[in-house]
N, C-alpha and C positions, 0 to 999 in steps of 0.2 A: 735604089736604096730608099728606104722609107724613111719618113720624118717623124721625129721624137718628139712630140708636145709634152710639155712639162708644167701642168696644171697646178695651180698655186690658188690654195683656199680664200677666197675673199675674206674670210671670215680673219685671218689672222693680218693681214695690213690694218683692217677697221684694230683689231684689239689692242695690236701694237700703237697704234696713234689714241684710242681711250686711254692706257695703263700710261702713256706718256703726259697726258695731260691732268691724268690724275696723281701723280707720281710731285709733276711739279706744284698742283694745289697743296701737295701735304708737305714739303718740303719747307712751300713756301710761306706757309700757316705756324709752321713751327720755328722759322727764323723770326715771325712778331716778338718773339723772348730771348730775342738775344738780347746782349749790353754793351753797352757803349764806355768808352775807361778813356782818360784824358792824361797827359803829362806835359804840364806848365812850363812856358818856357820862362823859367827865372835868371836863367845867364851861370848858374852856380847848381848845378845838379851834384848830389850825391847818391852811391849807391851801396848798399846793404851785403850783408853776406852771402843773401840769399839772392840776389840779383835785383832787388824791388829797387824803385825811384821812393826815393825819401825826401820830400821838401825841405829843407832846412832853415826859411825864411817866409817870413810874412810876405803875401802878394796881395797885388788887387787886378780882380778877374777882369775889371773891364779896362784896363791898362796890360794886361800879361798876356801874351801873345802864346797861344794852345802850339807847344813843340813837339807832342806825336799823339794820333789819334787813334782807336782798337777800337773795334769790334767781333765782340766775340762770342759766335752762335751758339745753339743749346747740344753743338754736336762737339765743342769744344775745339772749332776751329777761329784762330785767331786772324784777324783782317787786317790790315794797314791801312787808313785811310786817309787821304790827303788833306791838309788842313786848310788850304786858300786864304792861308793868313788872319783866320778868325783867332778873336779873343776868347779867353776862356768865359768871359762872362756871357757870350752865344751859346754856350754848351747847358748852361747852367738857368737861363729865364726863355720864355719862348723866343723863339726863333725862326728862322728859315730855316732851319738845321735840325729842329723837333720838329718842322710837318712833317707830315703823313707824306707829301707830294714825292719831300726828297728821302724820308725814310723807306718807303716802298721801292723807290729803286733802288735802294743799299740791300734790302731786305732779298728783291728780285736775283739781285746781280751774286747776290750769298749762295744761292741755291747751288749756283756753277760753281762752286766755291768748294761747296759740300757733294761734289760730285758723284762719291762715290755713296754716298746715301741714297743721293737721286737716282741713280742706274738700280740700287736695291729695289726701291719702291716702284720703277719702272718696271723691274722685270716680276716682283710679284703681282701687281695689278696684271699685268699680261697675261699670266699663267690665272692666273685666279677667273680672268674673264674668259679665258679658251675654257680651260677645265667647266666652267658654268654654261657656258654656250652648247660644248660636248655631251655634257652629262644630265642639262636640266630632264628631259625627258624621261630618262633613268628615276630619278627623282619623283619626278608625276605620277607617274607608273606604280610606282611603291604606294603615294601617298591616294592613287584613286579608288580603288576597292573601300575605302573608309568615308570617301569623299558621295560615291556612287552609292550607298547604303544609306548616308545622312539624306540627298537627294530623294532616295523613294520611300522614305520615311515622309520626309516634306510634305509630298506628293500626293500620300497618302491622305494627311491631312489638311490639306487645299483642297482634297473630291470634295469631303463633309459641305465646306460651305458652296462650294458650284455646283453641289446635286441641289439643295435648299435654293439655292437661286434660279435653276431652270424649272422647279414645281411647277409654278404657274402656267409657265409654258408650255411645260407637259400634260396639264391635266384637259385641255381643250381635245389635245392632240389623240390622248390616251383612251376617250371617253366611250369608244365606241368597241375598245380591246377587255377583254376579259384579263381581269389582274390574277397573275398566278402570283400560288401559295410563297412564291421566293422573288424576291427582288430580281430582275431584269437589268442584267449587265452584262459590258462589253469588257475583255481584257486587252490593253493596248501599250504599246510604247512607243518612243520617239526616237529617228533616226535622223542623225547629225552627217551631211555629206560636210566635210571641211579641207581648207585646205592651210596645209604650215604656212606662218607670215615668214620662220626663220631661218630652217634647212630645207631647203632647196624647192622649195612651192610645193612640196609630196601633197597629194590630197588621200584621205583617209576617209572611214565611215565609224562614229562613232555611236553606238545606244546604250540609250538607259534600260533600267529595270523594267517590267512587265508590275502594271497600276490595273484598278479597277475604274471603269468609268461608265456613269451613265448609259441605259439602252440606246437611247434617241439623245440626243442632242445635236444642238444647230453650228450654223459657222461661226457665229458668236462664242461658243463655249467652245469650238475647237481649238479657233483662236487665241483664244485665255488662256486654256491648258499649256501649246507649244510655249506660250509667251511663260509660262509659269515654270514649266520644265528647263526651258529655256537660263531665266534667271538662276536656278535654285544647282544650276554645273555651268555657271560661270568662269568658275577654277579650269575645270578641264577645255572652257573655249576661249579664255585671255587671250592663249597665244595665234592661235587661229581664225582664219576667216571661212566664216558661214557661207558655204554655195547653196545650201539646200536643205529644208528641214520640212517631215512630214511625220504624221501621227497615222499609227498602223492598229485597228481592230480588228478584235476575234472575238468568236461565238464561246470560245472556250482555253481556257488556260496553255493547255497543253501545244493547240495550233499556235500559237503567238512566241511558246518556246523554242518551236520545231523553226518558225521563223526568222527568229534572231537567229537559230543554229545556221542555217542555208544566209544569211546576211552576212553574218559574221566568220562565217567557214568554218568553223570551230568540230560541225560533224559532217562526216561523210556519206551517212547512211540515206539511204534513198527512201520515201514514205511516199502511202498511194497517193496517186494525183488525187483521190476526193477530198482529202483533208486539206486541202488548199483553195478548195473553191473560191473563185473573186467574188461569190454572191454575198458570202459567209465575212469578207473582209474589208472593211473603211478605211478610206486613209484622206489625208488632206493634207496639201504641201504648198510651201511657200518657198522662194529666195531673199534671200540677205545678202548683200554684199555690203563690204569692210565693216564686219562687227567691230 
């Protein structure tokens, strides 16, 4: 007879024990406005039609001994609170009985009080943190196609000044090449190996758009670019840890697209082996670990 494991999400013990602790901060935040209500003990109490304590006689606070004590919270739960034989004039000028010390644990001890608020707010933090935890990705997902667009706009304009920057360096290098009538450029993009910090360590490959960069440049400028690509999809790598990033060149638009398609599986179609020559394509890669 086979044995039945019965796998239980880690993710919801953690949520359960967040939404509990958050559940008591808010409770306990909104018991600071409760009030406090005194009833003097003068030996000669009378009461009203309506049930109210009426004093009928002049007292004095630091002679008149406090004969019942309320608290009563902002959720309209009323407290009993024991008097220890204080006068009303401790109710009434600072005290041991206005700090904060022993107000907090009156405040605390309310929460349990107000129970059934507290189980409310417990169970919606919980729900709220599962449902977020479930769903962020859904979320990403919508919000990256807008995000990926803003990126190779950036990108775009970051080539302008790292072409103006490597000039110099180019022109020793350049001196002995005949300059054709069009600008000499490589198409290239960056490829993201990552893996999830929060479901289940999955590792992924993510890339950016397809930029124009420089013919020639050095490891210097390769550098700059990942590190600028890098910064500019922050959003899409918060949650993840970087195993591996490298920057991929072509001679021509079209092989760089065909690239991403075979990276990304997105086509199935097969194209001649020449258009993939390694002669035709640069790349340069690094490791990161715990972005």
């Amino acid at each position: 007879m086979e044995k039945k494991t019965i796998q239980i999400d880690r993710n919801i013990p953690k949520s359960v024990l967040i939404g509990f602790i958050l559940a008591f901060v808010t409770v306990f935040t909104v018991q600071h406005f409760s009030t406090f209500s005194y009833i003097p003990n003068t030996g000669q109490p009378s009461i009203d039609n309506d049930g109210k304590f009426i004093v009928t006689e002049t007292f004095y606070p630091a002679k008149t001994p406090v004969g019942a004590l309320y608290q009563t919270t902002p959720f309209g739960t009323r407290i009993d609170l024991p008097t220890n034989g204080m006068m009303c004039s401790e109710l009434l000028y600072d005290s041991e009985f206005k700090s904060y010390s022993n107000k907090g644990v009156l405040y605390a001890k309310s929460v349990f009080s107000d129970y059934k608020y507290f189980l409310l707010f417990w169970l919606a933090y919980t729900l709220i943190i599962l449902f977020f935890k479930r769903y962020r990705l859904k979320v990403l997902i919508l919000i990256l196609p807008i995000t990926i667009t803003n990126c190779e706009n950036k990108i775009v304009q970051e080539k302008t000044s790292i072409q103006s920057d490597s000039t110099a360096q180019h022109t020793q290098r350049t001196t002995n090449i005949i300059q054709p009538e069009k600008e000499q450029i490589k198409h290239a993009f960056v490829v993201f190996k990552v893996r999830d910090k929060y479901f289940d360590h999955k590792e992924s490959v993510m890339v950016t758009g397809i930029f124009d960069t420089p013919f020639f440049i050095n490891a210097d400028e390769e550098y700059k670019i990942l590190d600028n690509v890098q910064e500019q999809c922050r959003l899409q790598l918060f949650d993840k840890n970087i195993l591996e990033r490298f920057m991929m060149r072509f001679d021509s638009y079209a092989q760089a697209s065909r690239e991403k398609e075979r990276i990304l599986k997105i086509n199935s179609t097969t194209y001649p082996q020449e258009q993939y020559d390694p002669a035709l394509t640069d790349s340069v890669s690094t490791s990161v670990n715990n972005y």
